[in-house]
N, CA, C and O atoms as a MOPAC input file, in Angstrom:
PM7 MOZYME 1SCF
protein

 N      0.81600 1    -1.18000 1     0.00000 1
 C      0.00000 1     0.00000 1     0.00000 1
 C      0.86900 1     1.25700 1     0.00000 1
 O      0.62500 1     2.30400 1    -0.60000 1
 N      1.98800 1     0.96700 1     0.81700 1
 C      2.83400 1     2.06800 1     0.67300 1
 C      2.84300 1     2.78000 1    -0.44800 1
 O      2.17800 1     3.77100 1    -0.74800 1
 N      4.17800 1     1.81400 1    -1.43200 1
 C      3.86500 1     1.92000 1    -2.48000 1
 C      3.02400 1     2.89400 1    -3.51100 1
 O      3.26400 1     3.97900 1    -4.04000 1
 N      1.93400 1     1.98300 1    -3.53200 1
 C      1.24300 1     2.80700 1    -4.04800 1
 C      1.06700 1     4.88200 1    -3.56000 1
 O      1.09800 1     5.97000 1    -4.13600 1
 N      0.92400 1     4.42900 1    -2.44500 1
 C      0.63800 1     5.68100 1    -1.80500 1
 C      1.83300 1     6.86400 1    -1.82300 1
 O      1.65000 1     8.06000 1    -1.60000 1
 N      2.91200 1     6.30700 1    -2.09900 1
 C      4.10500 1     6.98100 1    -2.47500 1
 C      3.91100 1     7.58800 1    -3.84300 1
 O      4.13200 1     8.79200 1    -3.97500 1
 N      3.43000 1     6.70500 1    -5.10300 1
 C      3.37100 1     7.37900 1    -6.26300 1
 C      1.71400 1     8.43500 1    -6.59400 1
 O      1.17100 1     8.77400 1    -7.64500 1
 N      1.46400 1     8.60300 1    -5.54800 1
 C      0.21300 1     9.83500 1    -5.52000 1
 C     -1.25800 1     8.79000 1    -5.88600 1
 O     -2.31000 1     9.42000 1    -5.98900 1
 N     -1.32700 1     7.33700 1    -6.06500 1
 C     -2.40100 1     6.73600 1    -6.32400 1
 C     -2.92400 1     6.79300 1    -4.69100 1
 O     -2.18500 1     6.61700 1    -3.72300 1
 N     -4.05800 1     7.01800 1    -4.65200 1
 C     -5.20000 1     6.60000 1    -3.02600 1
 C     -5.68800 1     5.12300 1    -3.55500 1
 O     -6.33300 1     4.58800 1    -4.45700 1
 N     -5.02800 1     4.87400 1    -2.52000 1
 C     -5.38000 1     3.20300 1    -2.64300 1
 C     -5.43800 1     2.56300 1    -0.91900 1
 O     -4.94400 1     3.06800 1     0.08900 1
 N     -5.98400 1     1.68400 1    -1.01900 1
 C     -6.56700 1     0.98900 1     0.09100 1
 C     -7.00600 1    -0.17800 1    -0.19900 1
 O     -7.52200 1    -0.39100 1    -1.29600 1
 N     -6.88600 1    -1.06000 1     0.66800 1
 C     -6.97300 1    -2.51800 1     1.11500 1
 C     -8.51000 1    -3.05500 1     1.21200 1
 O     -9.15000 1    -2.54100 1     2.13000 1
 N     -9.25800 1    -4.08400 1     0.34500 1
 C    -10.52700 1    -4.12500 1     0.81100 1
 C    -10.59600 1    -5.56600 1     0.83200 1
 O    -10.20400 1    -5.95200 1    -0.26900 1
 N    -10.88600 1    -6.47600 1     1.51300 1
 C    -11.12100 1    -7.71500 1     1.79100 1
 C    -11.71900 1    -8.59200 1     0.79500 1
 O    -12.93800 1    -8.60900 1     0.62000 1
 N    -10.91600 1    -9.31600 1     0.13900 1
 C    -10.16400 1   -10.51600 1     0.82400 1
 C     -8.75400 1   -10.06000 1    -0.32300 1
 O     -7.56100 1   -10.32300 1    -0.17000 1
 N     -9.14900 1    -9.61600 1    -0.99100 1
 C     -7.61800 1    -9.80100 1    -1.71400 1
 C     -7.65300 1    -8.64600 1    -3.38800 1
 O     -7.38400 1    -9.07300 1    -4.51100 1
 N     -8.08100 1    -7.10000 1    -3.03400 1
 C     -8.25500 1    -6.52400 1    -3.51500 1
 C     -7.63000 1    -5.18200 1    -2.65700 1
 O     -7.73000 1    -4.99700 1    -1.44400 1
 N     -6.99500 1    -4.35700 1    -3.60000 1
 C     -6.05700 1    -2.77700 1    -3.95600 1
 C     -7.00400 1    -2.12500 1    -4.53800 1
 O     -7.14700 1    -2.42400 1    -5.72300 1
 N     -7.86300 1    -1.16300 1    -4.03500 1
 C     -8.40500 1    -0.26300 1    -4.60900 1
 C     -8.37500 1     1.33100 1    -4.39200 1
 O     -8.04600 1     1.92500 1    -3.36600 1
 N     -8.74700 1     1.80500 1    -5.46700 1
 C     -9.12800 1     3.02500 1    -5.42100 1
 C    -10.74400 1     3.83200 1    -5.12200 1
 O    -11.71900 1     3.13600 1    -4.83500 1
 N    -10.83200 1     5.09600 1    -5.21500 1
 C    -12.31000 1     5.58900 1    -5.21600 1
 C    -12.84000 1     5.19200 1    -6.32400 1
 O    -14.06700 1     5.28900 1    -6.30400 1
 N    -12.28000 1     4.66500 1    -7.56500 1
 C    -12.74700 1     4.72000 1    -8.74800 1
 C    -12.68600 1     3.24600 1    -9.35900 1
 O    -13.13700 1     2.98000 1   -10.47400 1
 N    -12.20400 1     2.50400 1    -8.68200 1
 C    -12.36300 1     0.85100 1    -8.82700 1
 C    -11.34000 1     0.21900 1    -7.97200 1
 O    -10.65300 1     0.59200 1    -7.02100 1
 N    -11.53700 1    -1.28700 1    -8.90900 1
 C    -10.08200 1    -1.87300 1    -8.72900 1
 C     -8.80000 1    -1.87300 1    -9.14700 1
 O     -8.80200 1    -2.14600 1   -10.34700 1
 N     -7.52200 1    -1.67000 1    -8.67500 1
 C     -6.50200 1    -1.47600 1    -9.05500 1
 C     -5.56800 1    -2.78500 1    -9.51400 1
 O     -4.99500 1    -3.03800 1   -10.57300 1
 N     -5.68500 1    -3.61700 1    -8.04400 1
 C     -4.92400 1    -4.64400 1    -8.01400 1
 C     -5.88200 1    -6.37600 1    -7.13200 1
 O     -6.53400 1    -6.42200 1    -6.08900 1
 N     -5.73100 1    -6.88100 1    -7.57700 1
 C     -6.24900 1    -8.37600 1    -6.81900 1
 C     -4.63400 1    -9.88700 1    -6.84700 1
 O     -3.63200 1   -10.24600 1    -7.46700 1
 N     -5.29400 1   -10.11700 1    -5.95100 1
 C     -4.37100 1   -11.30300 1    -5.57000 1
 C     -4.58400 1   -12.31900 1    -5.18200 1
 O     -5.57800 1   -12.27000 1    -4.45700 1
 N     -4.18700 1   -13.28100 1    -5.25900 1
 C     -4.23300 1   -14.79400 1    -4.78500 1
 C     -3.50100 1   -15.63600 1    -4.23000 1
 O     -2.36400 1   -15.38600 1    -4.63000 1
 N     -3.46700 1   -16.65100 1    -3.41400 1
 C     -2.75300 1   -17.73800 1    -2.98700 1
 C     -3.46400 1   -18.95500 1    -3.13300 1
 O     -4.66600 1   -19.20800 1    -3.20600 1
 N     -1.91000 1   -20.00800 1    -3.17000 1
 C     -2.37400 1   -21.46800 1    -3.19800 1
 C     -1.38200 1   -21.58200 1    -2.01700 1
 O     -0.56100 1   -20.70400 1    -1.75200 1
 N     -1.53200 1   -22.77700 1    -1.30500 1
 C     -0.69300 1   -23.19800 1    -0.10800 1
 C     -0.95100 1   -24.63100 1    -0.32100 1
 O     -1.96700 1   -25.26300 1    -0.03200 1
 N      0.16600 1   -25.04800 1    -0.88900 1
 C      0.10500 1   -27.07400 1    -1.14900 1
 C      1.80200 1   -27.22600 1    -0.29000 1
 O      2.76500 1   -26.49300 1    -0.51700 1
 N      1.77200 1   -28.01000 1     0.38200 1
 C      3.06500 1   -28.57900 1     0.81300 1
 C      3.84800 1   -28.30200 1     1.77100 1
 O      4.96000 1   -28.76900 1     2.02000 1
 N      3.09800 1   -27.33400 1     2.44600 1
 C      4.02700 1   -26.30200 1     2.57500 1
 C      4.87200 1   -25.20500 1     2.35300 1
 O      5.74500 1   -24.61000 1     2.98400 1
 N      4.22100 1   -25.11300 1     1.02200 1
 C      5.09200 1   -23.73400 1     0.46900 1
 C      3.63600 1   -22.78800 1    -0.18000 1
 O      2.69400 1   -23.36200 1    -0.72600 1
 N      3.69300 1   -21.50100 1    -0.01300 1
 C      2.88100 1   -20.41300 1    -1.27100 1
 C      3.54300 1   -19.99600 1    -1.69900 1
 O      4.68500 1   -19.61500 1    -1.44200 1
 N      2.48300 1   -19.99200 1    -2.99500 1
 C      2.44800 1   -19.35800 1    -4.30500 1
 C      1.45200 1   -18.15800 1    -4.21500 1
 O      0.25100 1   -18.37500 1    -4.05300 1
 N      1.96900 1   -16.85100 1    -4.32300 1
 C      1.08100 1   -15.88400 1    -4.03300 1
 C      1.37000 1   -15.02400 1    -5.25300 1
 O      2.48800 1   -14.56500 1    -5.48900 1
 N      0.24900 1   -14.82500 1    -6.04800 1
 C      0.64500 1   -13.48900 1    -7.26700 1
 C     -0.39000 1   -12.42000 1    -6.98200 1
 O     -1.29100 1   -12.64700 1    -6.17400 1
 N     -0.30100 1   -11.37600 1    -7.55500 1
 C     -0.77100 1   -10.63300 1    -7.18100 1
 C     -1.00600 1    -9.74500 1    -9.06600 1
 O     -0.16900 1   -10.10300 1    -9.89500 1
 N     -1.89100 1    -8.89500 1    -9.45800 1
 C     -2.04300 1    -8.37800 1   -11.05600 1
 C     -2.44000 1    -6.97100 1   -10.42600 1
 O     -3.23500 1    -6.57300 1    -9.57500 1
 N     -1.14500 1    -6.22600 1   -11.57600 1
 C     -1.92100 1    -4.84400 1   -11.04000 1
 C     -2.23800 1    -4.47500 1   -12.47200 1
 O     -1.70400 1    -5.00800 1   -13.44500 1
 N     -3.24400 1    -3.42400 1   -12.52800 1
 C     -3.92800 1    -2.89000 1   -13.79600 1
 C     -3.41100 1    -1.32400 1   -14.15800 1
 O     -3.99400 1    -0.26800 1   -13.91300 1
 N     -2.09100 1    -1.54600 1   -14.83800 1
 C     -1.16700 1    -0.06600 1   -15.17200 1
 C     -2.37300 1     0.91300 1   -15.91600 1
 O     -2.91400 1     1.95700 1   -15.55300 1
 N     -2.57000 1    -0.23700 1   -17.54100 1
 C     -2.94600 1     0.85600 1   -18.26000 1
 C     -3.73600 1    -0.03500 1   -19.37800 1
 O     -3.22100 1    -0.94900 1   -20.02200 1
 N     -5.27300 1     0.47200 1   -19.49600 1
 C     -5.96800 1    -0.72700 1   -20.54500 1
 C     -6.95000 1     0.13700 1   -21.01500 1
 O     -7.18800 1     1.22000 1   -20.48000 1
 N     -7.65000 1    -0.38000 1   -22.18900 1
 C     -9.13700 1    -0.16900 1   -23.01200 1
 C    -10.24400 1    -0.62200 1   -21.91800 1
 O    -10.73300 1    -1.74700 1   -22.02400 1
 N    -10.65400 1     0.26200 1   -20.84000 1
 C    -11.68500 1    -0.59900 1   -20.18200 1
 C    -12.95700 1    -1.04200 1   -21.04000 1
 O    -13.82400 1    -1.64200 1   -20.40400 1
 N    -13.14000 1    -0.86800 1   -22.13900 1
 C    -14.10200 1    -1.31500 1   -22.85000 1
 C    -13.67400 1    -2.42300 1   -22.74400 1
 O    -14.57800 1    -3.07400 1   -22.22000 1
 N    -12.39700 1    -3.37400 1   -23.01600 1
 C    -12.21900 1    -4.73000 1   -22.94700 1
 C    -12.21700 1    -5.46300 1   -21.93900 1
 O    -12.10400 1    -6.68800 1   -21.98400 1
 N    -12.37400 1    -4.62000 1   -20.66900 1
 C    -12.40000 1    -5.92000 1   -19.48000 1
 C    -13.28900 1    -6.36300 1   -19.66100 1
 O    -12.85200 1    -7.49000 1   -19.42600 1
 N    -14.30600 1    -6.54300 1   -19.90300 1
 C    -15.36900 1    -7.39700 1   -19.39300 1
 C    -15.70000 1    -9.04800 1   -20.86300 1
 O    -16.39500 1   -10.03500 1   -21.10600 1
 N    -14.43800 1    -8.11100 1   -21.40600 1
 C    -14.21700 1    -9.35000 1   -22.71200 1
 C    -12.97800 1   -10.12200 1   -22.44900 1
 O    -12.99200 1   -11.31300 1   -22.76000 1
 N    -11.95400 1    -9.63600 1   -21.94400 1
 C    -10.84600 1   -10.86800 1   -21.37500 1
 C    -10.73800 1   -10.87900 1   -20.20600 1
 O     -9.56300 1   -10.71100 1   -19.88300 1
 N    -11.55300 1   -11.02500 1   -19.18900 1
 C    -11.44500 1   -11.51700 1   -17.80800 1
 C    -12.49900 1   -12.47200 1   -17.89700 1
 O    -13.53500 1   -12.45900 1   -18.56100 1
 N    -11.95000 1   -13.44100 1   -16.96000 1
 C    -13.18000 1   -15.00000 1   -17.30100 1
 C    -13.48100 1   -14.66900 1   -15.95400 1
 O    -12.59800 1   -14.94100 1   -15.14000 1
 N    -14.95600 1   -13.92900 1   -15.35100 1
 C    -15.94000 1   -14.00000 1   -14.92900 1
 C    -17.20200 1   -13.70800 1   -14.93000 1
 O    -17.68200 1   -12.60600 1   -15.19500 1
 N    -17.99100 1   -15.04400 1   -14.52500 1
 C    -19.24000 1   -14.84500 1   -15.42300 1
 C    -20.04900 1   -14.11400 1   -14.88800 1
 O    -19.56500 1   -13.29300 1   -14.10900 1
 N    -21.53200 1   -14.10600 1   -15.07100 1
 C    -22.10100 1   -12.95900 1   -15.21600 1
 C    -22.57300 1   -13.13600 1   -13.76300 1
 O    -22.87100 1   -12.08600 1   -13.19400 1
 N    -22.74200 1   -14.73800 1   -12.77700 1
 C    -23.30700 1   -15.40900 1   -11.84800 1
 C    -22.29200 1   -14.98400 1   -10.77700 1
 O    -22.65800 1   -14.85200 1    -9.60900 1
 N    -21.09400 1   -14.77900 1   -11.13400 1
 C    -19.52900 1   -14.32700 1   -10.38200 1
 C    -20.29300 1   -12.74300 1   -10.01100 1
 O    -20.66000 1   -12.31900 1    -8.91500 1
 N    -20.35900 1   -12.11000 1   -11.31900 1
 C    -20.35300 1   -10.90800 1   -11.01700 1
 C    -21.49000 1   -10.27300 1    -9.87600 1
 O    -21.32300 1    -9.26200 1    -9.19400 1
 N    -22.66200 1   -11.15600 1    -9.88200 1
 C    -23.63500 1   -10.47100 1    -9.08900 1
 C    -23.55200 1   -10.86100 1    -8.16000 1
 O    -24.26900 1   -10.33800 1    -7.30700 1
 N    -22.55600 1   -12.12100 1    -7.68700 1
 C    -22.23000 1   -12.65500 1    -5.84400 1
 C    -21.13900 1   -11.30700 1    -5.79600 1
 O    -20.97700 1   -11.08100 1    -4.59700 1
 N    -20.66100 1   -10.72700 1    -6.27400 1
 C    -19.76200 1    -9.60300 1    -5.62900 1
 C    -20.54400 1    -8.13400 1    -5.61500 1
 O    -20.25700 1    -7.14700 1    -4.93800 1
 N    -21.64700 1    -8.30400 1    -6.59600 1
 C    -22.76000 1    -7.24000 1    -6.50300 1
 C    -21.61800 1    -5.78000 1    -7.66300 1
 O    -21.47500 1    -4.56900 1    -7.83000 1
 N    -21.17800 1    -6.98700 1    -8.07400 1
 C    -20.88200 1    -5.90400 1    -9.74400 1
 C    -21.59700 1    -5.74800 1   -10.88700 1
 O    -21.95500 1    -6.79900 1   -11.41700 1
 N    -21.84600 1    -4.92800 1   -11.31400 1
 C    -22.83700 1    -4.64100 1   -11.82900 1
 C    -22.37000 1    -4.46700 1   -13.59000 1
 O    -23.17200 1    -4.47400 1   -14.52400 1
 N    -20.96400 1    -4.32600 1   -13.69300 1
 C    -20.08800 1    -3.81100 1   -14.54100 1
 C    -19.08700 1    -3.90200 1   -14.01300 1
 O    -18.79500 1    -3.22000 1   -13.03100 1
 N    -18.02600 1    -5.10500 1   -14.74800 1
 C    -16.58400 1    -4.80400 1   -14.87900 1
 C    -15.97700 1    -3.89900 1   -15.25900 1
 O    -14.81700 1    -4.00200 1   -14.86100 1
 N    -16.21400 1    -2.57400 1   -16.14100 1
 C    -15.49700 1    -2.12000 1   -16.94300 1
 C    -15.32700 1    -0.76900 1   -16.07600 1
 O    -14.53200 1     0.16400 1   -16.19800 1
 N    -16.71400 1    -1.09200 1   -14.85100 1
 C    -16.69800 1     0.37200 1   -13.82600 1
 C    -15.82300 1    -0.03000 1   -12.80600 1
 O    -15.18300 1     0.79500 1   -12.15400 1
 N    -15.72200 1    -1.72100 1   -12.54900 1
 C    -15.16600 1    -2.02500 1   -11.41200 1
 C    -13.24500 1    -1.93500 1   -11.48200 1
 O    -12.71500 1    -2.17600 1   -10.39700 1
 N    -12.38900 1    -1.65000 1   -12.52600 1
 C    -11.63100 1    -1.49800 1   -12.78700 1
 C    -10.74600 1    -0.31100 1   -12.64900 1
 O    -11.35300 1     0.65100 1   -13.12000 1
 N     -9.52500 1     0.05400 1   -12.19000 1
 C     -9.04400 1     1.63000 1   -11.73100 1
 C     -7.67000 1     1.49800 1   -12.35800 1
 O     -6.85300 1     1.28500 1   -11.46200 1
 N     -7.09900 1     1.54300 1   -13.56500 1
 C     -6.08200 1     1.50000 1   -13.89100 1
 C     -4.84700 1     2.72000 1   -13.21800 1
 O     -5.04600 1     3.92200 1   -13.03800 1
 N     -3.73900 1     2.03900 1   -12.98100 1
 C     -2.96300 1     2.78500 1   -12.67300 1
 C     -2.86000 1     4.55300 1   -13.03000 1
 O     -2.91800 1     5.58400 1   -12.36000 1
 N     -2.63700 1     4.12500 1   -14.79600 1
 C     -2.47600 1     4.92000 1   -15.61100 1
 C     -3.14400 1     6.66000 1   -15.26000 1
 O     -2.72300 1     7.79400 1   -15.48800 1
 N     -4.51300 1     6.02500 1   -14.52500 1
 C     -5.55300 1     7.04200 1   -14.41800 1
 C     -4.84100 1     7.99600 1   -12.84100 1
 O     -5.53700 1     8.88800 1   -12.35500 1
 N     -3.79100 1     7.74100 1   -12.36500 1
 C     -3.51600 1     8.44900 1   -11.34500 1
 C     -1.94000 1     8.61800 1   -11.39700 1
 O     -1.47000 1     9.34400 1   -10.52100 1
 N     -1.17700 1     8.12500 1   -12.18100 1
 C      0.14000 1     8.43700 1   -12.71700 1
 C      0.71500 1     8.44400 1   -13.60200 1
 O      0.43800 1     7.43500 1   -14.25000 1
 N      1.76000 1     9.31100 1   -14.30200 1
 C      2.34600 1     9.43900 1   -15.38900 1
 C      3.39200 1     8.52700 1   -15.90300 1
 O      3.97300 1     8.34200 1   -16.97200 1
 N      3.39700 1     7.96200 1   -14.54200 1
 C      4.87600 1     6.96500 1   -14.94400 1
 C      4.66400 1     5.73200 1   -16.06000 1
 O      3.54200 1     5.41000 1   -16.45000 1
 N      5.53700 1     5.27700 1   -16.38500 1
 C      5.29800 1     3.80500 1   -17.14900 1
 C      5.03600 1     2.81500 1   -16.33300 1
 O      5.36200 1     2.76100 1   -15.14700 1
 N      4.36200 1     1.90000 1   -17.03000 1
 C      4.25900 1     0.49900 1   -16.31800 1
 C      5.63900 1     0.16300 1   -15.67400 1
 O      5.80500 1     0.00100 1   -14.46600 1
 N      6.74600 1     0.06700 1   -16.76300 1
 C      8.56000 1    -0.26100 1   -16.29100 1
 C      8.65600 1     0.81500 1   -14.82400 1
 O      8.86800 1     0.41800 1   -13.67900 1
 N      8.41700 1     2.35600 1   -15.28600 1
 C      9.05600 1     3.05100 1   -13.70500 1
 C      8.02900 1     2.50300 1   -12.94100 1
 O      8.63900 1     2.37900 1   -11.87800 1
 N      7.10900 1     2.16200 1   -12.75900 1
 C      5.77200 1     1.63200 1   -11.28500 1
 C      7.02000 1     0.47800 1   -10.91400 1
 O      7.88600 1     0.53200 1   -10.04200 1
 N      6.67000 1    -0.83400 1   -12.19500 1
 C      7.61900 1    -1.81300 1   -11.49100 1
 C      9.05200 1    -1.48300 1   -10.36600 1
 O      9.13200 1    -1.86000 1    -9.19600 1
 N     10.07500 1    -0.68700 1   -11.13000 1
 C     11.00300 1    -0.34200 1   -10.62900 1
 C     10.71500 1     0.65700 1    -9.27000 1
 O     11.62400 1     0.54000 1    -8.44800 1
 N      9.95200 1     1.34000 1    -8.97700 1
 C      9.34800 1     1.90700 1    -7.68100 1
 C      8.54700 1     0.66300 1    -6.78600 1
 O      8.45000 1     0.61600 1    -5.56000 1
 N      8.20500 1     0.03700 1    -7.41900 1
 C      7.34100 1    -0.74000 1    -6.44700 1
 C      8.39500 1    -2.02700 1    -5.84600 1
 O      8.11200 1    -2.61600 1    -4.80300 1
 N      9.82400 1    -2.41300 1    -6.78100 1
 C     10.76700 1    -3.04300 1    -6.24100 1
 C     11.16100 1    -2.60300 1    -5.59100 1
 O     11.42900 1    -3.35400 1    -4.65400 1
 N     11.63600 1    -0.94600 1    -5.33900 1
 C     12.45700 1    -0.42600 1    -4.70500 1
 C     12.14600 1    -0.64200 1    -3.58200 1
 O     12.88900 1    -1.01200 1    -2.67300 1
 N     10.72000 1    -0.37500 1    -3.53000 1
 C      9.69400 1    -0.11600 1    -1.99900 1
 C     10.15000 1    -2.02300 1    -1.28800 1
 O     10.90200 1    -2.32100 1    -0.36000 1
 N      9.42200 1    -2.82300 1    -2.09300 1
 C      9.30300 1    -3.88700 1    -1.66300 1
 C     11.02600 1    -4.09000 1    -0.91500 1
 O     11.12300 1    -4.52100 1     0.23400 1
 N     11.99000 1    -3.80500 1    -1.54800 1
 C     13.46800 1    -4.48300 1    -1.03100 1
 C     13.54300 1    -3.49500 1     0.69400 1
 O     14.05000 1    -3.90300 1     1.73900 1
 N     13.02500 1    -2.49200 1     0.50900 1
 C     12.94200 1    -1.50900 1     1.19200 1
 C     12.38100 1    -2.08800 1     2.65700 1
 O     12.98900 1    -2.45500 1     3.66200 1
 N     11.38900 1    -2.03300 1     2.43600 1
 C     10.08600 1    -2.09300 1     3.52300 1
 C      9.94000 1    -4.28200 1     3.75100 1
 O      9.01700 1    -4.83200 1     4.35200 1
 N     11.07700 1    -4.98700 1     3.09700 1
 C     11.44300 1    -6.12500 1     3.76900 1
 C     12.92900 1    -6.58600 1     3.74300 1
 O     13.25300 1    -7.74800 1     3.99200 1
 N     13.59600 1    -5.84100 1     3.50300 1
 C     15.28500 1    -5.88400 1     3.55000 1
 C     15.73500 1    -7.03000 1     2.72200 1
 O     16.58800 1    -7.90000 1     2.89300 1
 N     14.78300 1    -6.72300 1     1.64300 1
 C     15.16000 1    -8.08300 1     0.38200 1
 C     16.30900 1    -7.47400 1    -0.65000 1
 O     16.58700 1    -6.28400 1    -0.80100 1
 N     16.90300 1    -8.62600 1    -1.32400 1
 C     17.91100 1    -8.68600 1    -2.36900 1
 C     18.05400 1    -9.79000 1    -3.04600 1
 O     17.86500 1   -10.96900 1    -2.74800 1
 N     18.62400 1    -8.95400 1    -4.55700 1
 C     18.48500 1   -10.04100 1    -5.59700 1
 C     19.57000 1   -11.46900 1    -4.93100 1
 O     20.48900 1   -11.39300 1    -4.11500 1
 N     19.00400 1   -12.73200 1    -5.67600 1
 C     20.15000 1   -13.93500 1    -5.24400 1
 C     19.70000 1   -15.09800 1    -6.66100 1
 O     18.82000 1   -15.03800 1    -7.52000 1
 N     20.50500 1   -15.84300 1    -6.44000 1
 C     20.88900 1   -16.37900 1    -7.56100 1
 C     19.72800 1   -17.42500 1    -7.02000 1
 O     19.11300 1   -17.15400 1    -5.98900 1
 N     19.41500 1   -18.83600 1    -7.89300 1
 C     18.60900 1   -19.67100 1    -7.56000 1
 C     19.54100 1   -20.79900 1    -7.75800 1
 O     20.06400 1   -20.99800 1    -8.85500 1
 N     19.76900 1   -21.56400 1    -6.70000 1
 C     21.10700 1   -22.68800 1    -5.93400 1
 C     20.26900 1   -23.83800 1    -7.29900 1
 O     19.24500 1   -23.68500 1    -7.96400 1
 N     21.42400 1   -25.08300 1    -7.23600 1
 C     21.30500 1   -25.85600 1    -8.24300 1
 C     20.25200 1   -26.68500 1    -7.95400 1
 O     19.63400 1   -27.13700 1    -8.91800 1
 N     19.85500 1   -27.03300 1    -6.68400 1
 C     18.97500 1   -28.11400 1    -6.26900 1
 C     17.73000 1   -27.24100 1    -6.48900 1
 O     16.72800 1   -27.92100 1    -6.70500 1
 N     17.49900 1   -25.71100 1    -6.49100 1
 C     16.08900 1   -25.13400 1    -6.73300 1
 C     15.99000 1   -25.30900 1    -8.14200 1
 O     14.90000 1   -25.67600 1    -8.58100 1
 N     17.10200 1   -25.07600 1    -9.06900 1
 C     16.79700 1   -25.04100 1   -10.60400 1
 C     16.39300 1   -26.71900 1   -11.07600 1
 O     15.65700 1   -27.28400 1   -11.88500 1
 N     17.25800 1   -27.02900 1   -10.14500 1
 C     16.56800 1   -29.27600 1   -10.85500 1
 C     15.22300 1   -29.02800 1   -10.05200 1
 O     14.39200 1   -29.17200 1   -10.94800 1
 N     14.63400 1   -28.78900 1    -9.09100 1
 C     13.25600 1   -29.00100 1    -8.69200 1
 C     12.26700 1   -28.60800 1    -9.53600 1
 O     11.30400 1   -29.19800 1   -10.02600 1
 N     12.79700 1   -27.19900 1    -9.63400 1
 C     12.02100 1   -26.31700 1   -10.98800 1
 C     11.62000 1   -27.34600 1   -12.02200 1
 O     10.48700 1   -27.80600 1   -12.16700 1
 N     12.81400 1   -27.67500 1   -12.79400 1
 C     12.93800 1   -28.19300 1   -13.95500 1
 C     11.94800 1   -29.94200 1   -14.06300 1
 O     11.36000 1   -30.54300 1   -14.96200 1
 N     12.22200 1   -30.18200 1   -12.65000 1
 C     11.08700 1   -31.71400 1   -12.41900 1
 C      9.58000 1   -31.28300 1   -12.43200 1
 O      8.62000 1   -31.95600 1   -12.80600 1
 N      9.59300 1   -30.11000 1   -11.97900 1
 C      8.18600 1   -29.61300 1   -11.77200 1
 C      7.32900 1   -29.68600 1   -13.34400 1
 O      6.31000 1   -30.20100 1   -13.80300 1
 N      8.53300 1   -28.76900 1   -13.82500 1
 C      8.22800 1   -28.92400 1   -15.65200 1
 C      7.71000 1   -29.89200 1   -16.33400 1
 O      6.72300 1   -29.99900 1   -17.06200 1
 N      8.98300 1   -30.95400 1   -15.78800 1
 C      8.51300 1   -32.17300 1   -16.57600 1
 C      7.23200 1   -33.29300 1   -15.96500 1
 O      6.52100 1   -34.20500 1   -16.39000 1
 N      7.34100 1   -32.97800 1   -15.43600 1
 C      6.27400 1   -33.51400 1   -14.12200 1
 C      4.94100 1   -33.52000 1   -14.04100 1
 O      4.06000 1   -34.36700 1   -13.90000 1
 N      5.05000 1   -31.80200 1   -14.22700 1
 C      3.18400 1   -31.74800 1   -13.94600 1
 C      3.14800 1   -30.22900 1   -14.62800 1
 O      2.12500 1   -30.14700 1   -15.30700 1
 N      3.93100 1   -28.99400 1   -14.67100 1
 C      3.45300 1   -27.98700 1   -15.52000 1
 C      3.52300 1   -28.44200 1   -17.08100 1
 O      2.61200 1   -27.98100 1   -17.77000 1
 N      4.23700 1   -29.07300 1   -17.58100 1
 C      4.55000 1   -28.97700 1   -18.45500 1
 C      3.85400 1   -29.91800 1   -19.55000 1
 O      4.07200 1   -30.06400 1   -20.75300 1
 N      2.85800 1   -30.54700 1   -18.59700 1
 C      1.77300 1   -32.06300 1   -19.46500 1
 C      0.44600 1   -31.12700 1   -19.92900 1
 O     -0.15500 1   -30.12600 1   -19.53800 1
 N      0.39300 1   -32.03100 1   -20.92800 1
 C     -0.68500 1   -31.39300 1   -21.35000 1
 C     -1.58300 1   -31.61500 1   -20.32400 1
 O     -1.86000 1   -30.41500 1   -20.32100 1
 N     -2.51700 1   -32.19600 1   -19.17100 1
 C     -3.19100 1   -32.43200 1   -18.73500 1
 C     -3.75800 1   -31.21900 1   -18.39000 1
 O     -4.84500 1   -30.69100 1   -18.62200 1
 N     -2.45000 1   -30.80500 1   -17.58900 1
 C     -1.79400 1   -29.41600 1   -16.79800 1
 C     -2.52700 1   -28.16500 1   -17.64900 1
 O     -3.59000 1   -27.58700 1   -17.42600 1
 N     -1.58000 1   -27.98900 1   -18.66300 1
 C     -2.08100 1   -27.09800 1   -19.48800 1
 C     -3.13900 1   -26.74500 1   -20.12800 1
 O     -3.50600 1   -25.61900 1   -20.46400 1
 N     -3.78200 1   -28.10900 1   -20.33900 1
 C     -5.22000 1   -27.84100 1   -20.78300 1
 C     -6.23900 1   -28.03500 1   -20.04000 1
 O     -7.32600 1   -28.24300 1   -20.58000 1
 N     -6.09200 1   -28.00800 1   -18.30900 1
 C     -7.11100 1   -27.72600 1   -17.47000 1
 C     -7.91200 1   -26.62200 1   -17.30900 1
 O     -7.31100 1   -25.57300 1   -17.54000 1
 N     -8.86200 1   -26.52000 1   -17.04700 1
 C     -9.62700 1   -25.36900 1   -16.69100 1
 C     -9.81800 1   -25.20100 1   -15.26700 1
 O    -10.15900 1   -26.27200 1   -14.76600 1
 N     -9.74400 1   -24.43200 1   -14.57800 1
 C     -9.62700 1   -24.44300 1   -12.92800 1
 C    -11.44700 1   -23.85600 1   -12.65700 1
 O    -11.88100 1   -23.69900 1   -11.51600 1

């Protein structure tokens, strides 16, 4: 939130896993937790045709009225609409913040993470099963 709030966007936290503004959504996020480990991503919305959200985001129309949206294309707050910067300078500000505000740094990925990776590949991302699931 910092972040954000550093580059002049008003943004705020709204439950369960949404960055918004007065004027929509900015950012949403997710987790999986298998094994013991998460996977957490997070999508922020720099700069778009809001005429097209409601044509490449897969939720349906039954989604939309359990959240009591009425319109995707209103529920959306692109970056763009509150800063001048590029998508590249946000990223690079929003790393800065992040290394910042958790005392992180770049590191290499050790050999036993790159063979796990690489089993994962062959394993289970990389099958078609995988790929052609629908969640």
């Amino acid at each position: 939130m910092q972040s954000f709030i550093e580059l002049g966007v008003p943004a705020s936290y709204r439950e369960i896993n949404d960055i918004i503004s007065p004027r929509g959504k900015i950012a949403g996020a997710a987790q999986a937790r298998r094994r013991g480990f998460v996977l957490h991503h997070t999508t922020i919305a720099h700069s778009m045709d809001a005429g097209l959200v409601r044509e490449l985001i897969r939720v349906g129309r039954d989604r939309l009225s359990e959240r009591g949206v009425r319109s995707a294309e209103k529920e959306v707050s692109p970056l763009a609409w509150f800063t001048e910067l590029t998508c590249a300078e946000v990223a690079i500000h929003m790393q800065a913040s992040f290394r910042s505000a958790f005392d992180a740094h770049e590191s290499e990925l050790s050999a036993a993470e790159l063979h796990g990776a690489q089993d994962l590949v062959e394993t289970k991302y990389g099958t078609q099963a995988w790929i052609e699931r629908i969640p």
